[in-house]
C-alpha atoms as a printed R data frame, in Angstrom:
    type eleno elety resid chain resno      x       y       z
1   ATOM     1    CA   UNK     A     1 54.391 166.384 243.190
2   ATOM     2    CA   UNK     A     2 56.951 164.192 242.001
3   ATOM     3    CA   UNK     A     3 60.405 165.053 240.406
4   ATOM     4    CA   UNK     A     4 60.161 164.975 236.453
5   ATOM     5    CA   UNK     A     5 63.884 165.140 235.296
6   ATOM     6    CA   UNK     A     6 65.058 164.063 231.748
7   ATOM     7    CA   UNK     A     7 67.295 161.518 230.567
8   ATOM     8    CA   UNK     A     8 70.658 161.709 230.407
9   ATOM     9    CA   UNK     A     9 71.803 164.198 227.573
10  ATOM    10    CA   UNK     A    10 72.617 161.834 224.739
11  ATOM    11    CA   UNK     A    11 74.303 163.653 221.830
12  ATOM    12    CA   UNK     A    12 75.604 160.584 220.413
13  ATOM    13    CA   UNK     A    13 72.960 160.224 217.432
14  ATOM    14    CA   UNK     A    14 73.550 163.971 216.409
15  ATOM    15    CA   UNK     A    15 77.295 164.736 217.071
16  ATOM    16    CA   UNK     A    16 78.198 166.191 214.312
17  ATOM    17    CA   UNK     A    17 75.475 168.896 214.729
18  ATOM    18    CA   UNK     A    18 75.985 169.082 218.628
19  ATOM    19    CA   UNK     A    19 79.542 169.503 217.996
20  ATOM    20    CA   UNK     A    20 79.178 172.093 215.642
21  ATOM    21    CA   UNK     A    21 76.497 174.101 216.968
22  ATOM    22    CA   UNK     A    22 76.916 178.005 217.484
23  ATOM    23    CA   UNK     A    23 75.005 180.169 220.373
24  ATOM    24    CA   UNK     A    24 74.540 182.288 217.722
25  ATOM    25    CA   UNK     A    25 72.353 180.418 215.172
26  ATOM    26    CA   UNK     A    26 70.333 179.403 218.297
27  ATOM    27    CA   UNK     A    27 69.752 183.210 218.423
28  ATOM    28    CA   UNK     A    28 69.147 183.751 215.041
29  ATOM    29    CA   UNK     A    29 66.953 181.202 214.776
30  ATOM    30    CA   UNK     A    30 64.379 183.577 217.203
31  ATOM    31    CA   UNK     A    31 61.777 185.803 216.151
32  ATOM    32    CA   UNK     A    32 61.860 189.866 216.533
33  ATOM    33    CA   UNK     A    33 59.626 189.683 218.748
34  ATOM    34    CA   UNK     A    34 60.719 187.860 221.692
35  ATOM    35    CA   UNK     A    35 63.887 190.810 221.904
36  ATOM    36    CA   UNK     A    36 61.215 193.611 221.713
37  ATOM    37    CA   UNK     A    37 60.483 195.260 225.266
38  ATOM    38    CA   UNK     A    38 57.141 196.152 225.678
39  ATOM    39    CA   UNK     A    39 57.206 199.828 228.267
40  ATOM    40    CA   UNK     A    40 53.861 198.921 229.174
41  ATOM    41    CA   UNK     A    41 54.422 195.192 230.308
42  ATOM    42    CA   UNK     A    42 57.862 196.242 232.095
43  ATOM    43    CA   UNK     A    43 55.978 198.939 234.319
44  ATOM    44    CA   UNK     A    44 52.939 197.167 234.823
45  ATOM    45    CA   UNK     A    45 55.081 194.582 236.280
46  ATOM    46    CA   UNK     A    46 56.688 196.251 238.651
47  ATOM    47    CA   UNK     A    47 53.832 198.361 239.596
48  ATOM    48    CA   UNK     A    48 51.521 195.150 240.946
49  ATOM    49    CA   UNK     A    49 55.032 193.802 242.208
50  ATOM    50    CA   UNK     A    50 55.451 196.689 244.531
51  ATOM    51    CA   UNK     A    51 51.669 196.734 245.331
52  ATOM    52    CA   UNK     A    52 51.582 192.932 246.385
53  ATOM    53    CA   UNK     A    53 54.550 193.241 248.417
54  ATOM    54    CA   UNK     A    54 52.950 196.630 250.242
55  ATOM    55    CA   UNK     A    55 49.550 194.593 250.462
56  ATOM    56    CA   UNK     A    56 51.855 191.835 251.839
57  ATOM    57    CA   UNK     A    57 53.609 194.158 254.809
58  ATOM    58    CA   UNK     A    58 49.801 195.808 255.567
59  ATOM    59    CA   UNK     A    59 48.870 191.950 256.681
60  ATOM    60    CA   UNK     A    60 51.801 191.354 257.999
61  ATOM    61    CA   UNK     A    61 50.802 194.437 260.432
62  ATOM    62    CA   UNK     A    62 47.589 193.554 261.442
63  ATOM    63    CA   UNK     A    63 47.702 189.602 260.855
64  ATOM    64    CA   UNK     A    64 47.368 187.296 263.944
65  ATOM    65    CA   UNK     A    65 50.542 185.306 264.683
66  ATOM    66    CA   UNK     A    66 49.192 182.371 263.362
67  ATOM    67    CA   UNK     A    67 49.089 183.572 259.956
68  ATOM    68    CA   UNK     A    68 52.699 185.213 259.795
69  ATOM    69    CA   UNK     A    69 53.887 182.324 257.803
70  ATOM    70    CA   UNK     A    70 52.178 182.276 255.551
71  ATOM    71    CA   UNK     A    71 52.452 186.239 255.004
72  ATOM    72    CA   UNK     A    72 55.970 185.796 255.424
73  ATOM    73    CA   UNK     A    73 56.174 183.544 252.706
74  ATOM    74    CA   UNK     A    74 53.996 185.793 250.305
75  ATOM    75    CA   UNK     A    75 56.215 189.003 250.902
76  ATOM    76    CA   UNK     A    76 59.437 186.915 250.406
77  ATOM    77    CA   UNK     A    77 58.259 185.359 247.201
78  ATOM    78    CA   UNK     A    78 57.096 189.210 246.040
79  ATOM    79    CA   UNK     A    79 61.130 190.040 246.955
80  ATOM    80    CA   UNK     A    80 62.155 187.507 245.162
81  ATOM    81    CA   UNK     A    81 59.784 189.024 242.053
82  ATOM    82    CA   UNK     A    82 62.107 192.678 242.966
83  ATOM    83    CA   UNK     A    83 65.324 190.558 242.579
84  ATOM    84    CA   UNK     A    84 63.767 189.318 239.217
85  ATOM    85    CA   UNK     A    85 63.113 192.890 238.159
86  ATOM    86    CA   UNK     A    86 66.521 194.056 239.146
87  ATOM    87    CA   UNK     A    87 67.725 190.859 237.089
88  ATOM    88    CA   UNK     A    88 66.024 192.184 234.389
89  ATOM    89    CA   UNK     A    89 67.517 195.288 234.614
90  ATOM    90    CA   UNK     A    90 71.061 194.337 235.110
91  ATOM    91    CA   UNK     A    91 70.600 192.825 231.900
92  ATOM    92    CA   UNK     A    92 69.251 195.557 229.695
93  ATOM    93    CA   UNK     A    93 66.397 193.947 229.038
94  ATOM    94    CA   UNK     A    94 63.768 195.695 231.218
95  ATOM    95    CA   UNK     A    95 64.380 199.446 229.848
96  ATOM    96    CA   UNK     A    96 65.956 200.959 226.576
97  ATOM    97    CA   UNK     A    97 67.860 203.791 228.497
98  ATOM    98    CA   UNK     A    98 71.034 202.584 230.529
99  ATOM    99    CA   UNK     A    99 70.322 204.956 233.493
100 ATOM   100    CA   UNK     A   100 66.453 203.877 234.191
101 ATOM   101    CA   UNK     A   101 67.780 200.363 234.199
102 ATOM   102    CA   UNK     A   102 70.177 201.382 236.696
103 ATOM   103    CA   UNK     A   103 67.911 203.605 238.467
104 ATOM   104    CA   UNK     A   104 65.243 200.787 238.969
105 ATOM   105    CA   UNK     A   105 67.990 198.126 239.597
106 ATOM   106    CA   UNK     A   106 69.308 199.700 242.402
107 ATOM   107    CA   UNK     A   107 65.619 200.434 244.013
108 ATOM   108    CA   UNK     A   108 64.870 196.887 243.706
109 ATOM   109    CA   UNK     A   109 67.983 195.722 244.957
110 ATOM   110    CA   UNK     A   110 67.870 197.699 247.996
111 ATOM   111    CA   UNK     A   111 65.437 195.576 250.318
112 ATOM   112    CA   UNK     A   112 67.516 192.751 250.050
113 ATOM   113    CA   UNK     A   113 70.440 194.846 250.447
114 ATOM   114    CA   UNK     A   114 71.792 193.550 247.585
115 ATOM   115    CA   UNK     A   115 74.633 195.367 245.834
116 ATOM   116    CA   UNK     A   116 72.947 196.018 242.426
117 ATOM   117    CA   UNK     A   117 76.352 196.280 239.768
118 ATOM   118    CA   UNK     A   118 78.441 193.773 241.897
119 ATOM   119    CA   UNK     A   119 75.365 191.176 241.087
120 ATOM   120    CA   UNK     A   120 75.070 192.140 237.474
121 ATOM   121    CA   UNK     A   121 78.698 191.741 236.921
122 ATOM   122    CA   UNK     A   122 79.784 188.743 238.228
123 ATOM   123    CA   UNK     A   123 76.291 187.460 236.736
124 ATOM   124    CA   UNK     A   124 77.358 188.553 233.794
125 ATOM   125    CA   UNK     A   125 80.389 186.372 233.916
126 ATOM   126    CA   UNK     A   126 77.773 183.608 234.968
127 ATOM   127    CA   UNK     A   127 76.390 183.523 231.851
128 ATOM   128    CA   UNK     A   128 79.650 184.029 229.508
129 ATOM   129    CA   UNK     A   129 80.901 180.832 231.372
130 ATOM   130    CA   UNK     A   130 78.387 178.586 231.997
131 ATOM   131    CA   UNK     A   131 79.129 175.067 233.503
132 ATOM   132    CA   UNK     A   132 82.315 175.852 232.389
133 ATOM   133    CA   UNK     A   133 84.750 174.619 234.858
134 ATOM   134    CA   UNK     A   134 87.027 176.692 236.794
135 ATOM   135    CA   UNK     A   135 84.909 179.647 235.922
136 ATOM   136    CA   UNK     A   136 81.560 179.965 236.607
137 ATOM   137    CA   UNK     A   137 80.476 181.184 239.743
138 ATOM   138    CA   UNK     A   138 77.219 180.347 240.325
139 ATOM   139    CA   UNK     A   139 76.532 176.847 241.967
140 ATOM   140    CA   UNK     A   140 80.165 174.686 240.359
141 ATOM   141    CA   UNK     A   141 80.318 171.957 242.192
142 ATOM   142    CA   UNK     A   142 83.532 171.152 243.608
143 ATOM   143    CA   UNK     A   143 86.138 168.516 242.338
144 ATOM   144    CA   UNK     A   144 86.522 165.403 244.325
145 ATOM   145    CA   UNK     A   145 90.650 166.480 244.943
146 ATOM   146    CA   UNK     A   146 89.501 170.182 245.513
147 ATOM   147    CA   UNK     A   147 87.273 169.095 248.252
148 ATOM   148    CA   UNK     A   148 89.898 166.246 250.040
149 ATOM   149    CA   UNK     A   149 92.361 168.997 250.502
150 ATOM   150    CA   UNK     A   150 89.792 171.480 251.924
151 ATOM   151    CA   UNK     A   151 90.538 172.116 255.801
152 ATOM   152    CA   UNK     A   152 87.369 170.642 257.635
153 ATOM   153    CA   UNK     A   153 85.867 173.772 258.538
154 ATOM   154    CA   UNK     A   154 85.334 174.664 254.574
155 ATOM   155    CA   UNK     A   155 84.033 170.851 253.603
156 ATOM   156    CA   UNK     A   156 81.732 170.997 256.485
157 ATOM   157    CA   UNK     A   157 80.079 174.095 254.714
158 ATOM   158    CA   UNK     A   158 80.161 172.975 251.842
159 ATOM   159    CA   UNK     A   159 78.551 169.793 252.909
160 ATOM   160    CA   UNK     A   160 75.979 172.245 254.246
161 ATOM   161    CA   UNK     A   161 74.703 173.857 251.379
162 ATOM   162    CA   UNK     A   162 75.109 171.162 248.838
163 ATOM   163    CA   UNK     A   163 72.970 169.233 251.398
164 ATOM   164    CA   UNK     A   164 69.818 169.825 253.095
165 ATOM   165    CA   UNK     A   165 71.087 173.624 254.128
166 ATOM   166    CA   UNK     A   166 71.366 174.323 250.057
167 ATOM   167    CA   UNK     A   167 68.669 177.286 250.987
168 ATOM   168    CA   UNK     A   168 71.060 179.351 252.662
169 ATOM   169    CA   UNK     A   169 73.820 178.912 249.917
170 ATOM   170    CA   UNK     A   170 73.014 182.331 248.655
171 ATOM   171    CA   UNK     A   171 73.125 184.334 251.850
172 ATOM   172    CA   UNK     A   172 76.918 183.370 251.450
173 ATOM   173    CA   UNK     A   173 77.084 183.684 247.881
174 ATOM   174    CA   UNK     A   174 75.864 186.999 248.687
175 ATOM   175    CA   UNK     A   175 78.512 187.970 251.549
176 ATOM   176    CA   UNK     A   176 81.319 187.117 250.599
177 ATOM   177    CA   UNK     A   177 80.962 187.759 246.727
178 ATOM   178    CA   UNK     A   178 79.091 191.399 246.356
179 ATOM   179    CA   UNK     A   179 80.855 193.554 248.902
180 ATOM   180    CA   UNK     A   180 84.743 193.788 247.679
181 ATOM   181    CA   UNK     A   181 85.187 196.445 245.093
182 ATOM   182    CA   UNK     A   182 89.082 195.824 245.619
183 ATOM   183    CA   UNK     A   183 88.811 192.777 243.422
184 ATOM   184    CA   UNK     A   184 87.930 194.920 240.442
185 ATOM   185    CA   UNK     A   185 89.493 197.956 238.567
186 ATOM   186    CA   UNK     A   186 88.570 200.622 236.804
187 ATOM   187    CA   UNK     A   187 84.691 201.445 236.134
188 ATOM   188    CA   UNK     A   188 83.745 198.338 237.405
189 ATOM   189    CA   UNK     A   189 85.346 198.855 240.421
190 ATOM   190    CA   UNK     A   190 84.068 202.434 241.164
191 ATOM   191    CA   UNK     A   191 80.092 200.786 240.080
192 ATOM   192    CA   UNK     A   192 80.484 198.464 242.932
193 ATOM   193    CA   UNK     A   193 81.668 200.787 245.439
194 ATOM   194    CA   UNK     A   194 79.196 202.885 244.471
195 ATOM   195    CA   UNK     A   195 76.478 199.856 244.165
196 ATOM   196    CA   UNK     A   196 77.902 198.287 248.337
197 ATOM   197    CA   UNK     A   197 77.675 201.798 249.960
198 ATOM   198    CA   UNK     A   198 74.714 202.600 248.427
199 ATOM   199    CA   UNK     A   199 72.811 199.465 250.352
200 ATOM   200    CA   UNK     A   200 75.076 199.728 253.135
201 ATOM   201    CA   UNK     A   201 73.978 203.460 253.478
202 ATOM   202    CA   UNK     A   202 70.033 202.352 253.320
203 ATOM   203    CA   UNK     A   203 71.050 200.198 255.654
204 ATOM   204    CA   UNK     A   204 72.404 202.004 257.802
205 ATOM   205    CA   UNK     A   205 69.690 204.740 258.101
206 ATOM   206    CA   UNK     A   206 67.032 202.111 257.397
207 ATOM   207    CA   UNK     A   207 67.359 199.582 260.279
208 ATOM   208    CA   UNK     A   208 67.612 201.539 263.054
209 ATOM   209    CA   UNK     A   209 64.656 203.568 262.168
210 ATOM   210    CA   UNK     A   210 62.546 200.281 261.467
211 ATOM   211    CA   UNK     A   211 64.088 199.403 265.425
212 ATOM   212    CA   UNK     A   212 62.637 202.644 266.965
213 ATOM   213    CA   UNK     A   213 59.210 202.437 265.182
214 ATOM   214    CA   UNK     A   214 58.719 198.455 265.698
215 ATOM   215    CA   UNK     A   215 61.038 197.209 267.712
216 ATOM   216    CA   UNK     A   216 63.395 193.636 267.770
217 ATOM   217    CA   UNK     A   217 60.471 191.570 266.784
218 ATOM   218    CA   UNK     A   218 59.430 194.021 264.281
219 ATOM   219    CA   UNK     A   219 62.804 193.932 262.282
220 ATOM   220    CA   UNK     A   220 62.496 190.256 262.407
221 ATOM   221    CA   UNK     A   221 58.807 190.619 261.393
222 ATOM   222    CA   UNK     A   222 58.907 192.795 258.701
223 ATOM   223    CA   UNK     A   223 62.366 192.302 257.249
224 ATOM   224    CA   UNK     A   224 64.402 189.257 258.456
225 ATOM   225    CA   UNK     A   225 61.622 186.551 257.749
226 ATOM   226    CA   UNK     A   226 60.921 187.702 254.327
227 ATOM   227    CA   UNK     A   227 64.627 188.307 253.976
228 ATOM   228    CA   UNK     A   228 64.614 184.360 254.367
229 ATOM   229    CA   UNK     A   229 62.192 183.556 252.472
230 ATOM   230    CA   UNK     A   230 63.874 185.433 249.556
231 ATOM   231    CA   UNK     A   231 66.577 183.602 249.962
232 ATOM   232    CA   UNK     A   232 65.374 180.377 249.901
233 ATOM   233    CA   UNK     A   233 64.282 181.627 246.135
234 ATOM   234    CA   UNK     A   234 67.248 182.847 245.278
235 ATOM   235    CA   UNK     A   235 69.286 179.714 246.723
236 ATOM   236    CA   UNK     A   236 66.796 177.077 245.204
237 ATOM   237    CA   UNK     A   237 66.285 178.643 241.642
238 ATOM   238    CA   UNK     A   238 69.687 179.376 241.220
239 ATOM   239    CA   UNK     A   239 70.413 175.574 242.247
240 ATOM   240    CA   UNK     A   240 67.451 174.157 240.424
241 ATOM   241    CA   UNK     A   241 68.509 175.743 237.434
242 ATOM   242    CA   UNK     A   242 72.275 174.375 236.359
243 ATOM   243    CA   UNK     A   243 71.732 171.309 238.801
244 ATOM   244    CA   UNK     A   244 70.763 167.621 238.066
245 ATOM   245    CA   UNK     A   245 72.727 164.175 237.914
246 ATOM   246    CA   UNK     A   246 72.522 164.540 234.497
247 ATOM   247    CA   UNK     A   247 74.027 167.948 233.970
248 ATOM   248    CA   UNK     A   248 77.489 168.527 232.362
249 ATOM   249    CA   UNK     A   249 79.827 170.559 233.551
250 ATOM   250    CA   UNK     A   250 82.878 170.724 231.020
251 ATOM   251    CA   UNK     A   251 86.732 172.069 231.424
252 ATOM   252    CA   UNK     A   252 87.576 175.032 229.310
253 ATOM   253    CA   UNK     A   253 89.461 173.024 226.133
254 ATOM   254    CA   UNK     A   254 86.270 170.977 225.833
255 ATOM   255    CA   UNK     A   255 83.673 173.332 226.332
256 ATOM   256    CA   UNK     A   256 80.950 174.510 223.950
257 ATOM   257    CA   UNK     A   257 78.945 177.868 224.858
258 ATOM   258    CA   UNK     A   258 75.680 176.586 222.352
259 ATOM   259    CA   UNK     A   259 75.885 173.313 224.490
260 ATOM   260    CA   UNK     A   260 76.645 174.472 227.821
261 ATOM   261    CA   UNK     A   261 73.367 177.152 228.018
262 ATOM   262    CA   UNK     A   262 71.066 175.116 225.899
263 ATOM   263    CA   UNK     A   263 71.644 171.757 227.301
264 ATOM   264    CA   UNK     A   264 72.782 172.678 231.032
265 ATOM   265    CA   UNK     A   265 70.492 174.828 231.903
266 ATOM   266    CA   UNK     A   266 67.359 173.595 233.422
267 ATOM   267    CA   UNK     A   267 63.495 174.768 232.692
268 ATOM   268    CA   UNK     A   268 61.876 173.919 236.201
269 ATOM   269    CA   UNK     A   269 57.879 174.199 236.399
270 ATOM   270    CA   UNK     A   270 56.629 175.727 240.195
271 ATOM   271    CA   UNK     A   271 53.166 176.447 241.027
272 ATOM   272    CA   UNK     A   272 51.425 179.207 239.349
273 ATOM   273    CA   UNK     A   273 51.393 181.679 241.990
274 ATOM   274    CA   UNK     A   274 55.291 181.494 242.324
275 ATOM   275    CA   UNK     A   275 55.835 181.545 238.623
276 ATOM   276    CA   UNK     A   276 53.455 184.814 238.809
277 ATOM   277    CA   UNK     A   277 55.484 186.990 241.645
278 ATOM   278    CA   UNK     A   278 59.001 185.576 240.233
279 ATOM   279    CA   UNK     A   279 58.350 186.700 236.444
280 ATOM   280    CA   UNK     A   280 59.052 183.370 234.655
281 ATOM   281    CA   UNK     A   281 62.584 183.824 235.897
282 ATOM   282    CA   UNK     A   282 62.310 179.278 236.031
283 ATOM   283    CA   UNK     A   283 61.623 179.636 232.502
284 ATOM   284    CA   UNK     A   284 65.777 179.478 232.227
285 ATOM   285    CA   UNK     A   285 66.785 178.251 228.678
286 ATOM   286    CA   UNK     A   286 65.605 181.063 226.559
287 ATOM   287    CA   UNK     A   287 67.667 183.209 229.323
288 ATOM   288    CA   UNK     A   288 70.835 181.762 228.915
289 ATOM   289    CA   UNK     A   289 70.191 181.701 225.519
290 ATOM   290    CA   UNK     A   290 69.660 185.079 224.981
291 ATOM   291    CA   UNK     A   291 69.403 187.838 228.024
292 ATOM   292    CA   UNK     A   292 68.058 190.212 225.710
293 ATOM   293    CA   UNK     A   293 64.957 188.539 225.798
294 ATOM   294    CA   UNK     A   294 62.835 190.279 228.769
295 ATOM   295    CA   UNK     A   295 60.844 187.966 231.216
296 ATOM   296    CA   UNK     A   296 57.674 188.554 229.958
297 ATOM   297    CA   UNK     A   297 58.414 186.731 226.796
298 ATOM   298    CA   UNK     A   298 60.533 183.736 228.112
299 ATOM   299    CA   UNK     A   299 57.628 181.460 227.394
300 ATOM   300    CA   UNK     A   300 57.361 182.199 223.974
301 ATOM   301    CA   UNK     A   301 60.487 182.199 223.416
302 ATOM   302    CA   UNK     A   302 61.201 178.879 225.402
303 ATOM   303    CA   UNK     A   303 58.847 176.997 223.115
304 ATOM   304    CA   UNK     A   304 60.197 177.830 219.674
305 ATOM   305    CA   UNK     A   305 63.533 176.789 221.048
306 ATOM   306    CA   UNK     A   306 62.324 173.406 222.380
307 ATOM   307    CA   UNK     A   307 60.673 172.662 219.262
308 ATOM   308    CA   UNK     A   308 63.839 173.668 217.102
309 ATOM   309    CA   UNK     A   309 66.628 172.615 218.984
310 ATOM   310    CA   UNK     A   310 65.462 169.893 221.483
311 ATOM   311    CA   UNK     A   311 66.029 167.251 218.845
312 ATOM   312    CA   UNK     A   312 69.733 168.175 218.835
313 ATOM   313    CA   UNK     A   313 70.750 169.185 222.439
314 ATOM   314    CA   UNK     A   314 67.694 167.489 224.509
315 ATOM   315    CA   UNK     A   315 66.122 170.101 226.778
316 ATOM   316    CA   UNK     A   316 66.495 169.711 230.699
317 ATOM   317    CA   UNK     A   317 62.735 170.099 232.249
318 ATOM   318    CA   UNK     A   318 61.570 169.561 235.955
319 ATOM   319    CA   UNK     A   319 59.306 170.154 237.951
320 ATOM   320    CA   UNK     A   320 59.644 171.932 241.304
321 ATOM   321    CA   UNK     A   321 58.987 169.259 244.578
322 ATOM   322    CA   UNK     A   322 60.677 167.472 247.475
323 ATOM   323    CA   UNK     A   323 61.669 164.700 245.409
324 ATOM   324    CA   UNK     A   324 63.152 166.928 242.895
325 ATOM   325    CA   UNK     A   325 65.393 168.842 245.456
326 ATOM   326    CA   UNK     A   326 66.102 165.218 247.426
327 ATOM   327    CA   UNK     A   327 67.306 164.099 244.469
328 ATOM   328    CA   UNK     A   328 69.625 166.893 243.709
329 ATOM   329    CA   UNK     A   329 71.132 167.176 247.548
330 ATOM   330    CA   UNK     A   330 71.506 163.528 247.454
331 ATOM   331    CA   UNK     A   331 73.395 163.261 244.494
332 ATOM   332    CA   UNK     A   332 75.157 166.324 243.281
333 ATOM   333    CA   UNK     A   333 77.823 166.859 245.403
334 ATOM   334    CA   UNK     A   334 81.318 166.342 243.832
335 ATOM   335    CA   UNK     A   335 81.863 166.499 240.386
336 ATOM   336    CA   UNK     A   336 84.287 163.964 237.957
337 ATOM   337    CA   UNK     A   337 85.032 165.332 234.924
338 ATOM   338    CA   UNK     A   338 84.927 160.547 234.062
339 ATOM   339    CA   UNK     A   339 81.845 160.088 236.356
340 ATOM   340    CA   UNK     A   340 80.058 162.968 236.323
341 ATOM   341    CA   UNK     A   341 77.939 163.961 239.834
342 ATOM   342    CA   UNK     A   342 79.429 162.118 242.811
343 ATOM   343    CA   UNK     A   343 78.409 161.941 246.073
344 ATOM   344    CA   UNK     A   344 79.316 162.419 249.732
345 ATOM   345    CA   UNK     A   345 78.939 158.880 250.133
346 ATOM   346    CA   UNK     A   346 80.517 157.933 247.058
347 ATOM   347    CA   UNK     A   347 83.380 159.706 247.388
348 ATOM   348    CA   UNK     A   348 83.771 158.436 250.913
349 ATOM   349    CA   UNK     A   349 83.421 154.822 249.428
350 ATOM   350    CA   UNK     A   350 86.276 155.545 246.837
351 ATOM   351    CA   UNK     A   351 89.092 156.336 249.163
352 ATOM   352    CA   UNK     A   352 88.372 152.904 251.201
C-alpha cells in the first residue's frame, strides 16, 4: 500500500465561511440517527469482542511457537477493540445509564491495566482542545525553542517516539499521565484514585496468579506480547489520527474548535480485519465532531459530513502503510507556528 494523504488544507477560496464556521452547525447539520444507540449493536459488540479475544488466548495455548505471532497479533488487535469499547464508554456513547458505562469501562480497561476515569478525563480535555497549542495532550508536537532547551536525556526520547520508536509513545503516555490522582481535585480526583487502584489491585492479585499457573514465559505469552501489540494500536492510531505535514496546529488566540476537529483530524483507512476488532475507531472525524455518536455509526455519519462540509474545511484521508507512517516520522517532528512541521534535520540545519 502506498500513503494517500491530502493536500494541504487550503481555506483561502472559502474564508469567510471557514472563519466563521461553528462546531455546532456541523452538529446540527447530522441526522437523529447517527446519536441514537442501538442496545443490541453495543452488546453484540462486545460479546464477539470478548469471544475473539478468548478464541485468541485458547490458540495461543495450544499453538506451536511458530504461530505465536501471529496469535499475538490477533489478541492485541482484539485489546485494542476492549480499549475501543471502554472509549466508547468513557464517552457516554455506548450505554444510556452512567453506571453501566462505568461498569463496562472499567472491565475493559482492566487487561491493559489502564486506569479507566484518568483516560476518559484527560481525553476529554483531548477533544475540548484539539491541536490547540499549549493544551492538548494527545500527540502536540513540540516547539522548535521547547525542544533546544530540553536536557538531552528528554530530546533523546522524544526523538524516540516521534521517530521510528513512535509505537511505544503510548506506553509512556500511559505511565506517566493515568496514575497521579494528586493532580486533580475534587470528584475527579477521588474517580481516578478509585479508577489507578482499581487496576493496580487486578494487578496485583492477577499477575502473580498468571506466574504460578504458567510461569515467566507464560506472562510474557499470554499478557506482555499482546500487551504490545495493543500498544502499537493505541500509539499508531492515536498518531495517525491528528498527524500529517499538512496538519495545523494553532495557538489559543487563533484557534477555531469547527476547524481544529473537522480539518485536523485525520480519517485513516486499515485493512478490514483491523477496522472490524477496533470498531471504526480510524473513522475519526465524525468523533471529534461529535462523541455522542457511538462507533457503530461513524461511517454513516462520516459520509454526510464529507459530503457537506468537505467543500469548506477539506477532509484529511489516508490510508494506513509504511509509507504513510515514514512519512509522518520523517517529517513531523517540531512544529513552527510560520513553517508548520519541521524536522530533526531541519531544525538541525537552521541553527548552522
Amino acid at each position: 500500500m502506498t500513503a494517500s494523504i491530502t493536500k494541504p488544507l487550503d481555506l483561502m477560496s472559502n474564508s469567510q465561511t471557514a472563519a466563521n464556521l461553528r462546531l455546532k452547525d456541523i452538529v446540527k447539520s447530522l441526522p437523529r440517527e447517527v446519536f441514537l444507540k442501538n442496545r443490541a449493536k453495543a452488546w453484540t459488540m462486545l460479546i464477539v469482542n470478548v469471544a475473539l479475544v478468548v478464541l485468541g488466548y485458547w490458540a495461543l495455548a495450544i499453538a506451536p511457537v511458530y504461530l505465536l505471532p501471529i496469535l499475538w497479533i490477533f489478541v492485541g488487535t482484539g485489546l485494542t477493540g476492549f480499549f475501543v469499547i471502554g472509549h466508547d464508554c468513557g464517552h457516554r456513547s455506548f450505554a444510556n445509564r452512567h453506571w453501566v458505562n462505568d461498569l463496562v469501562g472499567h472491565l475493559m480497561f482492566l487487561p491493559l491495566i489502564y486506569p479507566f476515569h484518568a483516560w476518559r478525563i484527560y481525553h476529554n480535555h483531548h477533544h475540548k482542545h484539539t491541536n490547540k497549542m499549549g493544551e492538548d495532550n494527545a500527540w502536540q508536537p513540540w516547539e522548535p525553542d521547547s525542544y533546544a532547551d530540553a536536557g538531552a536525556p528528554l530530546q533523546f526520547f522524544y526523538r524516540l517516539i516521534r521517530g521510528r520508536f513512535w509505537w511505544i509513545g503510548s506506553i509512556a503516555h500511559w505511565a506517566v499521565l493515568h496514575f497521579d490522582w494528586t493532580k486533580l481535585q475534587g470528584k475527579q480526583r477521588e474517580q481516578v484514585r478509585f479508577s489507578s487502584l482499581f487496576v493496580i489491585v487486578g494487578a496485583a492479585i492477577g499477575f502473580p496468579i498468571l506466574f504460578a499457573t504458567v510461569g515467566f514465559w507464560g506472562v510474557v505469552k499470554f499478557w506482555l506480547m499482546p500487551w504490545l501489540v495493543y500498544h502499537f494500536w493505541m500509539s499508531t492510531f492515536t498518531l495517525v489520527h491528528h498527524t500529517t505535514p499538512d496538519i495545523i496546529f494553532e495557538y489559543p488566540d487563533e484557534w477555531n474548535e469547527a476547524i481544529a476537529q473537522l480539518g485536523g483530524t485525520v480519517h485513516c483507512v486499515y485493512p478490514g480485519w483491523v477496522e472490524f476488532l477496533c470498531h471504526d475507531i480510524n473513522v475519526h472525524i465524525p468523533h471529534h465532531i461529535s462523541t455522542a455518536i457511538p462507533s457503530y455509526n461513524l461511517r454513516m455519519a462520516h459520509q454526510i459530513i464529507k459530503d457537506k462540509w468537505g467543500a469548506i474545511v477539506p477532509i484529511q484521508e489516508s490510508r494506513f502503510s509504511w509509507e504513510l507512517m515514514k512519512e509522518i516520522t520523517d517529517k513531523c517532528h517540531l512544529y513552527d507556528d510560520a513553517k508548520g512541521y519541521q524536522s530533526f534535520a531541519e531544525f538541525e540545519a537552521s541553527k548552522h
